[in-house]
PyMOL commands that place a pseudoatom at each C-alpha (Angstrom):
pseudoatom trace, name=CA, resn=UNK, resi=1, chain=A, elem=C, hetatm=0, pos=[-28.775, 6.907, -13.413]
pseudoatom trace, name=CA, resn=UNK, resi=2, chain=A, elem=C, hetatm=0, pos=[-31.587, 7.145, -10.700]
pseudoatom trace, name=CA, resn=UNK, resi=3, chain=A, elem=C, hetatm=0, pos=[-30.051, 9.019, -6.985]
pseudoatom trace, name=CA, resn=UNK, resi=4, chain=A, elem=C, hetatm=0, pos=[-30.009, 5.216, -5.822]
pseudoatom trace, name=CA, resn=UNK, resi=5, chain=A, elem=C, hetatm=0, pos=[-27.301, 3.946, -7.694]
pseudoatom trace, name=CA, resn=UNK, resi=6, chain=A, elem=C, hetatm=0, pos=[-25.346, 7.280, -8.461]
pseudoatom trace, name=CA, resn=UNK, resi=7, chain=A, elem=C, hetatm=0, pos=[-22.347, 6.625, -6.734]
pseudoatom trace, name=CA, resn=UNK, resi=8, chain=A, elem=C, hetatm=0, pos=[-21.276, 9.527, -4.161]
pseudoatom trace, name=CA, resn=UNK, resi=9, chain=A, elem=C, hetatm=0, pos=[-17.911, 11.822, -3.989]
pseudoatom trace, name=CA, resn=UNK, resi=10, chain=A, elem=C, hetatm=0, pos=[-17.645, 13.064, -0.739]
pseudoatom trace, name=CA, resn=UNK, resi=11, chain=A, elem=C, hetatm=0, pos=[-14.248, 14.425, -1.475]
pseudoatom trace, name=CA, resn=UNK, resi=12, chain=A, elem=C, hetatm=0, pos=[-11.630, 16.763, -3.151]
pseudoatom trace, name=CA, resn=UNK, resi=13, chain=A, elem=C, hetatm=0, pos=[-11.173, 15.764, -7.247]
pseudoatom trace, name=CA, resn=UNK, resi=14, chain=A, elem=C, hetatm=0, pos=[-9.734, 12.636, -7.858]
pseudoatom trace, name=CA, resn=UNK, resi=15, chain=A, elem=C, hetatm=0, pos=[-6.476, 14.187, -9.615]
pseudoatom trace, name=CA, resn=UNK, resi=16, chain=A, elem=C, hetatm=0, pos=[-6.277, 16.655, -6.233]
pseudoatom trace, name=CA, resn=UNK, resi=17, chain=A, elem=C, hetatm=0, pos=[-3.191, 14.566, -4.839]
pseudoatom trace, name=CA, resn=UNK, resi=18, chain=A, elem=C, hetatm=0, pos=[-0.573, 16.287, -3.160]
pseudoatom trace, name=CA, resn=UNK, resi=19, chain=A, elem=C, hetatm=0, pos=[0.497, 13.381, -1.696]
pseudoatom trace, name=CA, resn=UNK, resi=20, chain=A, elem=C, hetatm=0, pos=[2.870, 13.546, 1.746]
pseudoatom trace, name=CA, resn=UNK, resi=21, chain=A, elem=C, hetatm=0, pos=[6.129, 12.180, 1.444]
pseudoatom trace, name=CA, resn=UNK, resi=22, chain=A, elem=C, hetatm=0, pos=[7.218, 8.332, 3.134]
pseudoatom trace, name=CA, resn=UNK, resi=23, chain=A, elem=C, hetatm=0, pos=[9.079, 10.585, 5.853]
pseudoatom trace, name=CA, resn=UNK, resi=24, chain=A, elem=C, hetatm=0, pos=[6.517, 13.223, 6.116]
pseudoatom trace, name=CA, resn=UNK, resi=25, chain=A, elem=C, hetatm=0, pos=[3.930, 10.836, 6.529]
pseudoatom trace, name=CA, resn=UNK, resi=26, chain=A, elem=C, hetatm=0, pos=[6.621, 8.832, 9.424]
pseudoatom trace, name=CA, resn=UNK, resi=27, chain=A, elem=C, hetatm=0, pos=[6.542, 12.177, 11.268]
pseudoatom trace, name=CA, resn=UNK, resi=28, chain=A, elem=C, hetatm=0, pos=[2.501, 12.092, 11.444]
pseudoatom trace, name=CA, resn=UNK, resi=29, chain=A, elem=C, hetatm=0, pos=[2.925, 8.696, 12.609]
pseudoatom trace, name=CA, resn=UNK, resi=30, chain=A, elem=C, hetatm=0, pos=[5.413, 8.754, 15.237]
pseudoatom trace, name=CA, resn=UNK, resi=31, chain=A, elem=C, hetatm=0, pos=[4.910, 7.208, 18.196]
pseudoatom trace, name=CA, resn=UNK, resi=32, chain=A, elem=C, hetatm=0, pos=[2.160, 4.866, 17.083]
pseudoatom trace, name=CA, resn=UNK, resi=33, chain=A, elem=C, hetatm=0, pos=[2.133, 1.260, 18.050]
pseudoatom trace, name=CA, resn=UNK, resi=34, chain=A, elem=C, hetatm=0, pos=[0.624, -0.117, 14.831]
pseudoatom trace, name=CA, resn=UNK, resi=35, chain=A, elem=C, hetatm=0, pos=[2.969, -2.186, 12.204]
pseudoatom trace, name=CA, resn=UNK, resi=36, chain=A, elem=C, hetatm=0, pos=[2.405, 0.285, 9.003]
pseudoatom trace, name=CA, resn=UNK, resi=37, chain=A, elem=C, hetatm=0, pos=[4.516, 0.465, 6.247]
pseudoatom trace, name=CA, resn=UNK, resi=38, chain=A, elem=C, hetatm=0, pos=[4.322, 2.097, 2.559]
pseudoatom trace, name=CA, resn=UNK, resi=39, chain=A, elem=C, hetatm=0, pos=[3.577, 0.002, -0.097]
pseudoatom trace, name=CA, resn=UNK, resi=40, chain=A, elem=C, hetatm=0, pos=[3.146, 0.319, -3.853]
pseudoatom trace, name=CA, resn=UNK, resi=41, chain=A, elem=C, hetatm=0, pos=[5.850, 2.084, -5.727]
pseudoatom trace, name=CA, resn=UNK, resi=42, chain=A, elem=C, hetatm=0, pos=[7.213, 4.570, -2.758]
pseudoatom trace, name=CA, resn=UNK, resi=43, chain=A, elem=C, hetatm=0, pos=[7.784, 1.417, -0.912]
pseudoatom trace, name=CA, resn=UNK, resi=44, chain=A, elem=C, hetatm=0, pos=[10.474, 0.311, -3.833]
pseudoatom trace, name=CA, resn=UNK, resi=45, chain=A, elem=C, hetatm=0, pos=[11.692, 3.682, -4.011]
pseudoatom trace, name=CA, resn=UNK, resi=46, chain=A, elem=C, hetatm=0, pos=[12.330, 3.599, -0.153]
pseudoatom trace, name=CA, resn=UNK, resi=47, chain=A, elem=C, hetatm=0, pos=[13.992, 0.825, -0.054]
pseudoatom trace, name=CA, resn=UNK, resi=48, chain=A, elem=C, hetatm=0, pos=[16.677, 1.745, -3.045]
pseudoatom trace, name=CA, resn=UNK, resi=49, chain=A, elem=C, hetatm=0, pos=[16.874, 5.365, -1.069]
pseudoatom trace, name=CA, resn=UNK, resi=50, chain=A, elem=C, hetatm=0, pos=[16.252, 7.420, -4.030]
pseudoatom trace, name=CA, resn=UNK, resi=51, chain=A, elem=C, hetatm=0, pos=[13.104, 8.059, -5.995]
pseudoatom trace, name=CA, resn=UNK, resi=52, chain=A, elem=C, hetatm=0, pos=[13.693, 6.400, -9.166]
pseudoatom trace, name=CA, resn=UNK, resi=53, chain=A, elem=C, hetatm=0, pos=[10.378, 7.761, -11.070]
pseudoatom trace, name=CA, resn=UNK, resi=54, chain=A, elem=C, hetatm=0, pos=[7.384, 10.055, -9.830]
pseudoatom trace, name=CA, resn=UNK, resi=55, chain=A, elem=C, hetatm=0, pos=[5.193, 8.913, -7.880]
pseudoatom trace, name=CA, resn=UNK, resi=56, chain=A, elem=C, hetatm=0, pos=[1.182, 10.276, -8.159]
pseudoatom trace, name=CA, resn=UNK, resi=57, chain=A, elem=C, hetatm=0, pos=[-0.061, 9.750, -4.721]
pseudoatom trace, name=CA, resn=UNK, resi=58, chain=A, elem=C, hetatm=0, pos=[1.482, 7.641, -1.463]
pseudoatom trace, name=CA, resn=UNK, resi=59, chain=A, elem=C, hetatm=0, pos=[-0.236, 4.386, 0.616]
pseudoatom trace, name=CA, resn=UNK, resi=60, chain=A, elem=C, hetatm=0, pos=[0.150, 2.558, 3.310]
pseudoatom trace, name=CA, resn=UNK, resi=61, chain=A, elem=C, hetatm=0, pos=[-0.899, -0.410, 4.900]
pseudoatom trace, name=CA, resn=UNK, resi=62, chain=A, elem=C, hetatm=0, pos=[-2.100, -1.702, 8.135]
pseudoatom trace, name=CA, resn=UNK, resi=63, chain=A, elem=C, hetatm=0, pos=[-3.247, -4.892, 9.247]
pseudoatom trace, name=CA, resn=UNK, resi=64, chain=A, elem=C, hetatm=0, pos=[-7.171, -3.877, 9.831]
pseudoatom trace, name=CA, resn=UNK, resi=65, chain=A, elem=C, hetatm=0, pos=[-7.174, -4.387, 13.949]
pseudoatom trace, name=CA, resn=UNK, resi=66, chain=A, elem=C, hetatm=0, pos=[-4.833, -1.570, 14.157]
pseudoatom trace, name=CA, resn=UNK, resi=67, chain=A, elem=C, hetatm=0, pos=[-7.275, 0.626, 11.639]
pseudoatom trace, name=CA, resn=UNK, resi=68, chain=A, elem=C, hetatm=0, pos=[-8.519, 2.516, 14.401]
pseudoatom trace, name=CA, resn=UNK, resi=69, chain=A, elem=C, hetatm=0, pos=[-4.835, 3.505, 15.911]
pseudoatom trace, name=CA, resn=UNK, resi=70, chain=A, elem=C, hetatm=0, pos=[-4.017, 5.100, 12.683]
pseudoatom trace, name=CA, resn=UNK, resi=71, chain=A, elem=C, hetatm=0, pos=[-7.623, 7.159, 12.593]
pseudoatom trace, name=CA, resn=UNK, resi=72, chain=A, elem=C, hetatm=0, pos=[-7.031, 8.317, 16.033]
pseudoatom trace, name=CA, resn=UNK, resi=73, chain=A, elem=C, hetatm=0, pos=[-3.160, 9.420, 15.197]
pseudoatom trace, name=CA, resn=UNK, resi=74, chain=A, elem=C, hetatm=0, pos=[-4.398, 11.427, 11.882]
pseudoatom trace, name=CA, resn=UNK, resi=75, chain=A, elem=C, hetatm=0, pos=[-7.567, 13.040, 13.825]
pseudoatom trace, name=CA, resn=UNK, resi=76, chain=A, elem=C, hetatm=0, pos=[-8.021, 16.625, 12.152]
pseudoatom trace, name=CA, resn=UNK, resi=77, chain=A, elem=C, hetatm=0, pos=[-7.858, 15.594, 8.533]
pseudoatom trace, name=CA, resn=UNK, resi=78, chain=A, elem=C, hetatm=0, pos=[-10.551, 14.640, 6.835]
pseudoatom trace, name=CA, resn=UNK, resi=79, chain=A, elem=C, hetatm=0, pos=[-10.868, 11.320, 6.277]
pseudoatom trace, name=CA, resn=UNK, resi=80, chain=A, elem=C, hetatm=0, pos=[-13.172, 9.163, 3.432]
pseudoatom trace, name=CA, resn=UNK, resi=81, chain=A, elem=C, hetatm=0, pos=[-13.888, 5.701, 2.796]
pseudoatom trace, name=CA, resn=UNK, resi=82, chain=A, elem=C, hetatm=0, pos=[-13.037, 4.889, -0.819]
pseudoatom trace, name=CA, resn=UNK, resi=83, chain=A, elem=C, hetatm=0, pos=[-14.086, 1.660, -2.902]
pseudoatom trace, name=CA, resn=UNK, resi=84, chain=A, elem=C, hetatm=0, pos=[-16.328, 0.654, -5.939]
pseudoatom trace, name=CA, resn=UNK, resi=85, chain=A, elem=C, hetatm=0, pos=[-16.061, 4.362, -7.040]
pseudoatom trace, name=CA, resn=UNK, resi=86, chain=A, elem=C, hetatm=0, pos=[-17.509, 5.692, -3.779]
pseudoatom trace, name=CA, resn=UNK, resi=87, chain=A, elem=C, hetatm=0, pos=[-15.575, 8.117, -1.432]
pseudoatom trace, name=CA, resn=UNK, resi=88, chain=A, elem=C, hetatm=0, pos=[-17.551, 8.254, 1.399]
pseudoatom trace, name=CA, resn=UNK, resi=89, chain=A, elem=C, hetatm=0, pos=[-16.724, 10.700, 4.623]
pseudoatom trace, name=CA, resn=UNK, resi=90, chain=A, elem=C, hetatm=0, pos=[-15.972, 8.730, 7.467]
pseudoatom trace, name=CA, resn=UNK, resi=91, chain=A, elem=C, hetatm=0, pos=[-17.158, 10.581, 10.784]
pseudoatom trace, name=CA, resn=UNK, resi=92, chain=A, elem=C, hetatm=0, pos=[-14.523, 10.302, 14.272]
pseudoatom trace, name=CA, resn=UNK, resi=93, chain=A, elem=C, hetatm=0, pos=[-13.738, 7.106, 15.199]
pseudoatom trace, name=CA, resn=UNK, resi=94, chain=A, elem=C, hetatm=0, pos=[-15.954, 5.647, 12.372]
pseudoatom trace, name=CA, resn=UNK, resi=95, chain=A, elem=C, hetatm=0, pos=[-15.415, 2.267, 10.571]
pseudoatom trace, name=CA, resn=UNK, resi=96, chain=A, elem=C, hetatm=0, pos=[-15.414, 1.871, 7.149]
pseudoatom trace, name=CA, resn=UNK, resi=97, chain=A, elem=C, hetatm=0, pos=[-18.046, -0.434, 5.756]
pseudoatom trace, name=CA, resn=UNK, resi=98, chain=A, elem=C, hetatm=0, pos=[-17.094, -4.364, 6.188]
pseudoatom trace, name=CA, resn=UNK, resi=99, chain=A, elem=C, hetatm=0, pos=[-16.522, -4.435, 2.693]
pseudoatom trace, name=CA, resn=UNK, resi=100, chain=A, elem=C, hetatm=0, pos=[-13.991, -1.562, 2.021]
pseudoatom trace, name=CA, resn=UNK, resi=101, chain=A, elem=C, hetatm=0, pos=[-10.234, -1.572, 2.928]
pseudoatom trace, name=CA, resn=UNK, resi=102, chain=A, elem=C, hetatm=0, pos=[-9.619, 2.018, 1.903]
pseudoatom trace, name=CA, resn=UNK, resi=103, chain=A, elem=C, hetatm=0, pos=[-9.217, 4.873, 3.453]
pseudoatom trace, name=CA, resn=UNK, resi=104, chain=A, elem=C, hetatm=0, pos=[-7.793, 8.438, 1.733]
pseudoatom trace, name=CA, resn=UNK, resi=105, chain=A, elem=C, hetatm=0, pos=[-6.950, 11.363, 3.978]
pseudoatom trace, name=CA, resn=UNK, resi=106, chain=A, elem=C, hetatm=0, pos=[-7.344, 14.858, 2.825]
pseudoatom trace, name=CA, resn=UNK, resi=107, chain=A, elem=C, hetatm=0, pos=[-6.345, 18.314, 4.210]
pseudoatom trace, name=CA, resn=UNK, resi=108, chain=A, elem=C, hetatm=0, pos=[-6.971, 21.697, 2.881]
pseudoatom trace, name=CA, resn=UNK, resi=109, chain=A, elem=C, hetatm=0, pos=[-8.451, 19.984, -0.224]
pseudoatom trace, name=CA, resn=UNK, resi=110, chain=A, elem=C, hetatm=0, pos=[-5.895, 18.109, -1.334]
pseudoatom trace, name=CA, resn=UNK, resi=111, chain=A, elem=C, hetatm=0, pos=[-5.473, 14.189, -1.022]
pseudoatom trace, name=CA, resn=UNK, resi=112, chain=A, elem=C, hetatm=0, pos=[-2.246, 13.633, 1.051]
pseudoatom trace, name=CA, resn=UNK, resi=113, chain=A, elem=C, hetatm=0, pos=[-2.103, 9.493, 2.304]
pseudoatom trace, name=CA, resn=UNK, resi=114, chain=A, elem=C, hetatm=0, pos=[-3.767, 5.973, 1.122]
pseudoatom trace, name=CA, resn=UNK, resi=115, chain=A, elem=C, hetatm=0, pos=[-4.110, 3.681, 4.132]
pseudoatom trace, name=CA, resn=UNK, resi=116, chain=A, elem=C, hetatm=0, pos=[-5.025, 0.260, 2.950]
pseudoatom trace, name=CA, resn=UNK, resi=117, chain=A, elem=C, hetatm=0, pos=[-6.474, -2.419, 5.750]
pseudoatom trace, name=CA, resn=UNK, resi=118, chain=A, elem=C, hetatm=0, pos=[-4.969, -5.849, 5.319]
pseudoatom trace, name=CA, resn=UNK, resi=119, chain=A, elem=C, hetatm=0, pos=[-4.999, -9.324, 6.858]
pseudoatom trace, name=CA, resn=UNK, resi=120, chain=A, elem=C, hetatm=0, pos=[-2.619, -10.539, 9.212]
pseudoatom trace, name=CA, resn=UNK, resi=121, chain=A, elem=C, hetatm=0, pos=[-1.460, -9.076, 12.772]
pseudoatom trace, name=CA, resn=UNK, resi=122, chain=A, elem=C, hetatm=0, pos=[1.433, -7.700, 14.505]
pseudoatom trace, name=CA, resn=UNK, resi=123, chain=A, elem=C, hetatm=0, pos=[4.181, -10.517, 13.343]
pseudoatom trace, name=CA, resn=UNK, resi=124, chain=A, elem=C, hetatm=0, pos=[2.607, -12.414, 10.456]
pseudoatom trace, name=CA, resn=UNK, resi=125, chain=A, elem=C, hetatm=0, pos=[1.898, -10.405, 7.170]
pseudoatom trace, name=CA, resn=UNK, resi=126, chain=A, elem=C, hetatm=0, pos=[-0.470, -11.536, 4.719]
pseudoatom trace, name=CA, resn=UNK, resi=127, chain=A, elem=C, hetatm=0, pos=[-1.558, -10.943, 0.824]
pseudoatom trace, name=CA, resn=UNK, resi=128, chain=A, elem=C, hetatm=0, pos=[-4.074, -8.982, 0.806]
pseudoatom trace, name=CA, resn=UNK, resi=129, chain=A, elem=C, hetatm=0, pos=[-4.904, -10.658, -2.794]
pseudoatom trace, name=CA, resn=UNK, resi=130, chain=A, elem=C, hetatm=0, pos=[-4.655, -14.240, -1.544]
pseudoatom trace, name=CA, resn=UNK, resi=131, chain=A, elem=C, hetatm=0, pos=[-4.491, -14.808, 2.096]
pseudoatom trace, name=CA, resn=UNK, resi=132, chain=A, elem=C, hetatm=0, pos=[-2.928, -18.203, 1.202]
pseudoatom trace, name=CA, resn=UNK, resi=133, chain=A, elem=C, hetatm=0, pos=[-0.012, -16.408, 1.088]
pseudoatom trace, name=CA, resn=UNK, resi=134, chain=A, elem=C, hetatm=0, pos=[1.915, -15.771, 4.341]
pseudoatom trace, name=CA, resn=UNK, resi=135, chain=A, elem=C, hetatm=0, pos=[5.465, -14.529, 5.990]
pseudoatom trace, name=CA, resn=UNK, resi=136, chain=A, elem=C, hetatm=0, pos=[6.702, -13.034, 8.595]
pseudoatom trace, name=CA, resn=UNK, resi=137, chain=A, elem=C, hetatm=0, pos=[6.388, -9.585, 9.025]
pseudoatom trace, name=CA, resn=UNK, resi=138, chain=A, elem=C, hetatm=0, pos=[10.175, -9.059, 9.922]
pseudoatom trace, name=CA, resn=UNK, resi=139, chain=A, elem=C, hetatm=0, pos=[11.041, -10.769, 6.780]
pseudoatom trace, name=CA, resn=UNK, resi=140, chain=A, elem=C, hetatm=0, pos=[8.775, -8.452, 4.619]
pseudoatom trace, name=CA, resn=UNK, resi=141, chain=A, elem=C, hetatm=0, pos=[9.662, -5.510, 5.984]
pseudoatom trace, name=CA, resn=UNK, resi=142, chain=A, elem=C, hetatm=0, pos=[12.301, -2.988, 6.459]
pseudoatom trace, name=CA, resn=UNK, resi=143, chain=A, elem=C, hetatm=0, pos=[12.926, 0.347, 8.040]
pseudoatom trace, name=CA, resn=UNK, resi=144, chain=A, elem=C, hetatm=0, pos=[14.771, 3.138, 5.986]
pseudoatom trace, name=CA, resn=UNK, resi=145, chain=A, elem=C, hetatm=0, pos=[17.518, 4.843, 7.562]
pseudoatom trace, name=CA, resn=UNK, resi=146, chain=A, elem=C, hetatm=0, pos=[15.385, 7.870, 7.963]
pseudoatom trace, name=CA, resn=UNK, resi=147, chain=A, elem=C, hetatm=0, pos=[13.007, 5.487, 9.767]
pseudoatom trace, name=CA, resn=UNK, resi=148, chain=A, elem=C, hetatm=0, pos=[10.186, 4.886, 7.110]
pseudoatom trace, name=CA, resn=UNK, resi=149, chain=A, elem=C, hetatm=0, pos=[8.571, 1.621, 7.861]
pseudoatom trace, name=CA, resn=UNK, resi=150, chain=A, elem=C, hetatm=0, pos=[8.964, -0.580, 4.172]
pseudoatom trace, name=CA, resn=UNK, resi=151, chain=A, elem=C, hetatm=0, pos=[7.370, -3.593, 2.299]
pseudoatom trace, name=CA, resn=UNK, resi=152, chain=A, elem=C, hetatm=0, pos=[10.259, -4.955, 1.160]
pseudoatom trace, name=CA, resn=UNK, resi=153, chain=A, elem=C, hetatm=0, pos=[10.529, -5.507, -2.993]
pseudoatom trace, name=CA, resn=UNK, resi=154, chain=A, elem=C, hetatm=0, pos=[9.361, -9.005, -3.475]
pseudoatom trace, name=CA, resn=UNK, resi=155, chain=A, elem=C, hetatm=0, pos=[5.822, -7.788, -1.723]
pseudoatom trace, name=CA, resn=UNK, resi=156, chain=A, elem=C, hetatm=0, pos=[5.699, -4.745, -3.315]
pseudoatom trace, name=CA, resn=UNK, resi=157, chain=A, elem=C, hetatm=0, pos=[6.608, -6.426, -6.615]
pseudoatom trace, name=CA, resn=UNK, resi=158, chain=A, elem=C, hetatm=0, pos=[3.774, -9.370, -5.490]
pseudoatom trace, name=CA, resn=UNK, resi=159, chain=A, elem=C, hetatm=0, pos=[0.919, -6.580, -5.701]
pseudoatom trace, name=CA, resn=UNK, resi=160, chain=A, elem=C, hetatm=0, pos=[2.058, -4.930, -9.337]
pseudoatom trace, name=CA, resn=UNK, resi=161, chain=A, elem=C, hetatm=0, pos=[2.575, -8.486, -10.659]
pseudoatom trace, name=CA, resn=UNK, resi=162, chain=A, elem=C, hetatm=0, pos=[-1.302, -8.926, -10.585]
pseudoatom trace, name=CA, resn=UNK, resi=163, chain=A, elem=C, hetatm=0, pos=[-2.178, -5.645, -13.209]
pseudoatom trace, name=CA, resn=UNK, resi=164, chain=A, elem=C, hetatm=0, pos=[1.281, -5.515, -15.150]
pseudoatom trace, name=CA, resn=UNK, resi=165, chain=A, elem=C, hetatm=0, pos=[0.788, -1.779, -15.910]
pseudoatom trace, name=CA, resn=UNK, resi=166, chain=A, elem=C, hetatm=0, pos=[3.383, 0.186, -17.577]
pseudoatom trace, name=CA, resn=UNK, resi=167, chain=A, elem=C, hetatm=0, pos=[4.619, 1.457, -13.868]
pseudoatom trace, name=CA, resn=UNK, resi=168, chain=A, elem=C, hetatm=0, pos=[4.670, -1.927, -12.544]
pseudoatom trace, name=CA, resn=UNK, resi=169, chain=A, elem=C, hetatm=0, pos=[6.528, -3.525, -15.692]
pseudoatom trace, name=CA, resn=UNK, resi=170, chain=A, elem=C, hetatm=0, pos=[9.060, -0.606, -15.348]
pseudoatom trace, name=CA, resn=UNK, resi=171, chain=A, elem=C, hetatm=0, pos=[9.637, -0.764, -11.365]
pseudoatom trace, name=CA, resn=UNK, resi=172, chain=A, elem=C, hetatm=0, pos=[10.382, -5.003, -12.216]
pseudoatom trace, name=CA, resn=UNK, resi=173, chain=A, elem=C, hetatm=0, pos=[12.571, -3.721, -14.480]
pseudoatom trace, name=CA, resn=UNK, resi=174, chain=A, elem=C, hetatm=0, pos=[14.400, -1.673, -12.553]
pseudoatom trace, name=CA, resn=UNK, resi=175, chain=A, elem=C, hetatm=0, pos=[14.009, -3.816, -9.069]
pseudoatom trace, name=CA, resn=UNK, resi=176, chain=A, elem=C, hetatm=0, pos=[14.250, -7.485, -9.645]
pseudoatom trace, name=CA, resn=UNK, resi=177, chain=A, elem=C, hetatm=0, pos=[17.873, -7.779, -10.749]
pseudoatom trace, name=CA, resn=UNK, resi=178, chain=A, elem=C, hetatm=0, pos=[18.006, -6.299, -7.673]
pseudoatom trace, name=CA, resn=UNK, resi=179, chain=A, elem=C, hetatm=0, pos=[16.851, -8.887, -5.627]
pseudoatom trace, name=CA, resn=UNK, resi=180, chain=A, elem=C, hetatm=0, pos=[18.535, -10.877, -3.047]
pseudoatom trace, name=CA, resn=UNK, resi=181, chain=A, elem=C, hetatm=0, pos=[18.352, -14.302, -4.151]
pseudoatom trace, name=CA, resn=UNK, resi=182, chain=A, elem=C, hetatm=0, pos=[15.891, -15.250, -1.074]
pseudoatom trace, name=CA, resn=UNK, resi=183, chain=A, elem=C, hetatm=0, pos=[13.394, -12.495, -2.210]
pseudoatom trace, name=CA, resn=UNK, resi=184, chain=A, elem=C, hetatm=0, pos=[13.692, -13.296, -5.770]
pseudoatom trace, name=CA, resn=UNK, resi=185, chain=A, elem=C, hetatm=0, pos=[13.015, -17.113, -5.293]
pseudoatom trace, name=CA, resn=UNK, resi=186, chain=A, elem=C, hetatm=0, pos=[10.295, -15.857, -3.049]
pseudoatom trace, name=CA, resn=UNK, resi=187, chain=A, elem=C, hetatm=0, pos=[8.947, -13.829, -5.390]
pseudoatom trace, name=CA, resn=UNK, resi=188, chain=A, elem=C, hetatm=0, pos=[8.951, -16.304, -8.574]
pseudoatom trace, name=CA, resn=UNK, resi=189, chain=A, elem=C, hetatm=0, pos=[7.390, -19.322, -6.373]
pseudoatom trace, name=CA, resn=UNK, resi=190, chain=A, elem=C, hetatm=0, pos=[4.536, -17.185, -5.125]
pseudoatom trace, name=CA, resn=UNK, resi=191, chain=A, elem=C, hetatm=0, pos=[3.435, -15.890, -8.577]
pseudoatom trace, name=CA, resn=UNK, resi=192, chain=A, elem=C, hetatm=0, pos=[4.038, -19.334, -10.239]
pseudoatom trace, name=CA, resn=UNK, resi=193, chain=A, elem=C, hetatm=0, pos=[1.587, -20.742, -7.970]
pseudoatom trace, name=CA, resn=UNK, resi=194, chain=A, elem=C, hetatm=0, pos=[-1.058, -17.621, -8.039]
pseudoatom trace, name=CA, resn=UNK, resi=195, chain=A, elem=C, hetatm=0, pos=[-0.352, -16.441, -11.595]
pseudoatom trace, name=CA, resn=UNK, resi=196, chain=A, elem=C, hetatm=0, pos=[0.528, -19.839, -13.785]
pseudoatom trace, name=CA, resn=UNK, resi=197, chain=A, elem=C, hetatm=0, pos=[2.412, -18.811, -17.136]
pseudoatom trace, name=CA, resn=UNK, resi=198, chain=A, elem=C, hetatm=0, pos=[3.737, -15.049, -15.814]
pseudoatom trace, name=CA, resn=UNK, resi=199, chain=A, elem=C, hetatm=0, pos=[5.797, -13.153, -18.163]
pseudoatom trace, name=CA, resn=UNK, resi=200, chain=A, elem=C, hetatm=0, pos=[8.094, -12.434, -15.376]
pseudoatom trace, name=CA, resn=UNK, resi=201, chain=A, elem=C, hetatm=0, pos=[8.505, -15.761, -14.291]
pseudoatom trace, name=CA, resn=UNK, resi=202, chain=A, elem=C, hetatm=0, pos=[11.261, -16.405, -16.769]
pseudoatom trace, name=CA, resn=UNK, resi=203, chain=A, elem=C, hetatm=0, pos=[13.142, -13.326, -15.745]
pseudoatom trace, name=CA, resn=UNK, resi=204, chain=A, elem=C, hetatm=0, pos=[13.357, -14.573, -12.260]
pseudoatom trace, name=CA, resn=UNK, resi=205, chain=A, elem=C, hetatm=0, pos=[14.732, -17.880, -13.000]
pseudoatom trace, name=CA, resn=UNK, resi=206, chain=A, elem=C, hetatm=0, pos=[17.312, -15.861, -15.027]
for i in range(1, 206): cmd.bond("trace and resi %d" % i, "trace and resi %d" % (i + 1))
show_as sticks, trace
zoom trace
């Protein structure tokens, strides 16, 4: 592979996560006006308020407007754009490249936070995966009692319906029975229409 095309690692070792925790991560981001919340498997883990299985790093999302908010409130770390196998450091009040929605924070070698750009704005959240697919924000998220900003389990569910890893088949296990029956009807109309002949789609008419 010629220097062109290698792709560059500006950062710690991929397996160097020593990832924050949701509440840690709420204290870093107190006081700042953007509408984050965790995502992936912390955010179902959140919501049930108890982690139900470890978890190998921690993300976030943001719609990508407020991008620059969260840079400025985590100032002092170092911070990399990461995409197509690239980690790429990401100067003060830089933006990542048009075509990235990944950031990774690191401090004192160690990866600590994921923040994920999305579409959508301050009341309307969007899939990320298909922008077809809209809600309110309100209605897909929650805030814990320790005051960790949540995407509720039908989004978080959405997202892990796409790769059906071994994580994602055991978190539907665990989480859709506990679905209201809003969220679960939700849930099973959006990936009938996005993901025609699901093997969870049966479950959720159950």
């Amino acid at each position: 592979m010629s220097d062109e095309t290698r792709s560059r690692w500006d950062g710690p070792p991929l397996d160097a996560w020593a990832a924050w925790t949701p509440e840690q991560v709420a204290a870093r981001l107190a006081g700042v006006a953007a509408p984050w919340c965790v995502v992936g498997g912390w955010a179902l883990d959140v919501w049930l308020g108890r982690e139900s299985r470890m978890h190998e790093d921690l993300e976030i999302a943001v719609p990508k407007p407020f991008l620059p908010q969260m840079q400025a409130q985590l100032a002092g770390l170092d911070l990399y754009s990461v995409g197509d196998g690239e980690v790429l450091t990401l100067g003060p009040g830089a933006e990542p490249p048009e075509d990235k929605y990944q950031i990774w924070v690191a401090e004192s070698g160690a990866w600590r936070l994921d923040v994920m750009a999305e579409p959508g704005d301050a009341t309307t959240w969007v899939f990320r995966r298909d922008e077809s697919v809209t809600a309110p924000r309100a209605q897909m998220t929650g805030l814990s009692p320790t005051g960790v900003p949540y995407l509720k389990p039908q989004g978080a569910l959405l997202y892990k319906a796409a790769k059906l890893r071994p994580k994602d088949e055991a978190d539907f296990a665990l989480f859709a029975p506990l679905l209201e029956a809003g969220a679960r009807a939700w849930l099973r109309e959006v990936i009938a229409r996005l993901y025609p002949g699901h093997a969870w789609l049966p479950r959720l008419a159950a």
